[in-house]
N, C-alpha and C positions, 0 to 999 in steps of 0.2 A: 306454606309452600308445598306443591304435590310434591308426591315422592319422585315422577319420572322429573321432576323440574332437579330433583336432588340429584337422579340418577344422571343425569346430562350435565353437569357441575362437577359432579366425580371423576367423568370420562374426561374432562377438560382440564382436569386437577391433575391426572394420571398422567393424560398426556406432556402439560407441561412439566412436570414432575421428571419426567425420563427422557426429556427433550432439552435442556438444558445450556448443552454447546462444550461439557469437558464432560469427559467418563467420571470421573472423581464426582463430583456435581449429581450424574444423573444417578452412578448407585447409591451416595449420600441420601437426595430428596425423592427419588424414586425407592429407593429401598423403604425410608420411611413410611410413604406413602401406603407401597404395599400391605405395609407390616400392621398401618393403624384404620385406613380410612374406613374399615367396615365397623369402627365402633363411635365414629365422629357425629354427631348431631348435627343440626343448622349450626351453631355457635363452631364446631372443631373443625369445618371445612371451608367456613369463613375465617378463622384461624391460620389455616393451610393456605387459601388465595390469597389474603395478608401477605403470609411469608414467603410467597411464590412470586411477589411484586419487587421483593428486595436482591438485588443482585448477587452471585451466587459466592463470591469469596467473603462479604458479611454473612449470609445463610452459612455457609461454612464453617464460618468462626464461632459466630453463637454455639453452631452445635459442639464445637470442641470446646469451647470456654476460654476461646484467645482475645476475645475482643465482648462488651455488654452488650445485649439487646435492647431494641426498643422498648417501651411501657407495653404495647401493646401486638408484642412476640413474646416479652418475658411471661411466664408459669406453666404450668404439668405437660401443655403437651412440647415445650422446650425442653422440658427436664427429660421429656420420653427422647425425646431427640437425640440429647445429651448423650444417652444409656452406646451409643451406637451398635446394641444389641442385633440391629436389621440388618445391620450392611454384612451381606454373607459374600468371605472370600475362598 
């Protein structure tokens, strides 16, 4: 895949990412977002549009560890999630 195909994919990530519908929601997965997508590959932003498809008080949970994630939300970049290191108040 070209890069700008990558780069048009990010901007649609970013966007839905801080577009959300609750403020909690959009600094949680936009903050994320922020904090990791310049290190995600093809595989970590397909990762990201994944968890972009699940609605946002599951996304929520997972990240705080109130509830388990799917097979294929669960590993490192949930753990990064987890850390909620990004969300700056």
């Amino acid at each position: 895949m070209l890069d700008t195909d990558l780069d048009a994919r990010r901007s649609r990530a970013r966007f839905r990412a801080w577009h959300r519908g609750t403020r909690e929601a959009d600094y949680m997965i936009g903050g994320f977002f922020d904090r990791y997508h310049a290190r995600w590959d093809e595989s970590g932003l397909a990762w990201f549009e994944a968890l972009l498809e699940h609605d946002d008080v599951d996304v929520m949970a997972w990240a705080l560890g109130t509830a388990s994630p799917p097979a294929h939300i669960a590993g490192d970049h949930l753990t990064a999630m987890q850390k909620l290191d990004y969300v700056e108040i």
